[in-house]
MIDO-528746 format. One line per 4 residues: number of its first residue (from 1); for each residue z, y, x of C-alpha. Coordinates in pm, 1 decimal, padded with zeros to 6 digits, always signed. Layout:
<sites>
NUM = Z,Y,X  ...
</sites>
This chain:
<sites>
1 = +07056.1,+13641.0,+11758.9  +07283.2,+13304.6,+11789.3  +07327.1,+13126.4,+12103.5  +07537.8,+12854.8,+12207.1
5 = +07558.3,+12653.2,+12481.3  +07636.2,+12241.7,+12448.4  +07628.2,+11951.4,+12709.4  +07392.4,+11700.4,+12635.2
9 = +07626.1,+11362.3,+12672.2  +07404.2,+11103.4,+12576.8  +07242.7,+10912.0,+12866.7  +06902.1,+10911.1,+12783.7
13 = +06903.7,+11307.3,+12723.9  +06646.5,+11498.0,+12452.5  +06364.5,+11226.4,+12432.8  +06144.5,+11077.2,+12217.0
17 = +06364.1,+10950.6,+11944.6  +06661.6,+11226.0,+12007.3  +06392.8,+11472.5,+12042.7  +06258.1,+11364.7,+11704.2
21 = +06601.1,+11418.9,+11547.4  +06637.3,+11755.5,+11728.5  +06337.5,+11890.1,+11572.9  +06334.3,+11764.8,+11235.8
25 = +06659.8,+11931.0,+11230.5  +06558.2,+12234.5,+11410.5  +06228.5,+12253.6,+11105.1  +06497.5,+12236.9,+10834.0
29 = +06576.3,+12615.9,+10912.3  +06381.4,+12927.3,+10845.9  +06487.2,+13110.0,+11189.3  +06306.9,+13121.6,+11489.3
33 = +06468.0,+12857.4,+11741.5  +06447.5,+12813.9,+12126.1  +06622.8,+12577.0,+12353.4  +06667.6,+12672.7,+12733.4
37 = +06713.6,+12477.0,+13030.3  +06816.2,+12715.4,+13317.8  +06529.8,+12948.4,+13286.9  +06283.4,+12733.5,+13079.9
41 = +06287.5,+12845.2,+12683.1  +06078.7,+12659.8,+12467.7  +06014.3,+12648.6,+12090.1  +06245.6,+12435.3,+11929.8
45 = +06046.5,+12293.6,+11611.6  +05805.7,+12156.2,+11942.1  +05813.0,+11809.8,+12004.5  +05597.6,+11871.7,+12314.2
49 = +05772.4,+12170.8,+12411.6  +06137.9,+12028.4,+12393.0  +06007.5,+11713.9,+12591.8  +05844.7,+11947.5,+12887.3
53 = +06208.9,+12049.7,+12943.3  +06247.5,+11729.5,+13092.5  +06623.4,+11717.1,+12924.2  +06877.6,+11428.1,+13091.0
57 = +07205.5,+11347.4,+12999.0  +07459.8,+11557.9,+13104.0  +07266.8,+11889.6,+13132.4  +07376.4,+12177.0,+12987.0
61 = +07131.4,+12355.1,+12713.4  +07127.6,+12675.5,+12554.6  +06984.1,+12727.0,+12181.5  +06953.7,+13001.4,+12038.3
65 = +06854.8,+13109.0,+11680.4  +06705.6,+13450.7,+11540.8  +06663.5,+13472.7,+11166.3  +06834.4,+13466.5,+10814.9
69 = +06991.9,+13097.2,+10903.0  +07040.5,+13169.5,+11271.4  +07430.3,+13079.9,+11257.5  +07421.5,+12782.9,+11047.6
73 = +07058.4,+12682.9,+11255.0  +07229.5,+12644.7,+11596.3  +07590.7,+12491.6,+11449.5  +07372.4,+12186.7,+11312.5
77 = +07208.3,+12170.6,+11636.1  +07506.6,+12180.0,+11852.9  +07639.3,+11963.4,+11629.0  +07353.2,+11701.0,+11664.1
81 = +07339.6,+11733.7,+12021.4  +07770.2,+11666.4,+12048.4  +07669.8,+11391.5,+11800.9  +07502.1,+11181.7,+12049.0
85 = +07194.7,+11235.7,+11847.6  +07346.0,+10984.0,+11541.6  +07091.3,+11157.8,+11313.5
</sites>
């Protein structure tokens, strides 16, 4: 199991669009993948799941990764995320 933690910077935090980028990237890996807002985990190839989280800019997230990718799986994620979402 991977995890990481990464601020979300953007203002509009994880949704719609950035959500959309989130997950398409999060479905490009064969591991299982969660995110977690303080003690919320939800399935992160979920596009209603990630938006329950409710996810604002400048809240800290957790995702974690368990699988044959899991390393490379939450990298590109952290990486979108410190992106700004620039898909």
């Amino acid at each position: 199991m991977c995890v990481k933690e990464v601020l979300v910077e953007n203002q509009v935090g994880l949704h719609a669009r950035p959500a959309t980028f989130f997950i398409q990237k999060a479905n490009e890996f064969r591991s299982s993948i969660w995110v977690e807002k303080e003690e919320r985990r939800v399935n992160a190839k979920s596009l209603l799941g990630v938006l329950s989280l409710g996810i604002t800019g400048g809240t800290n997230i957790k995702i974690l990764a368990d699988g044959s990718d899991e390393d490379e799986a939450v990298e590109s994620l952290v990486m979108l995320v410190k992106s700004g979402f620039a898909s």
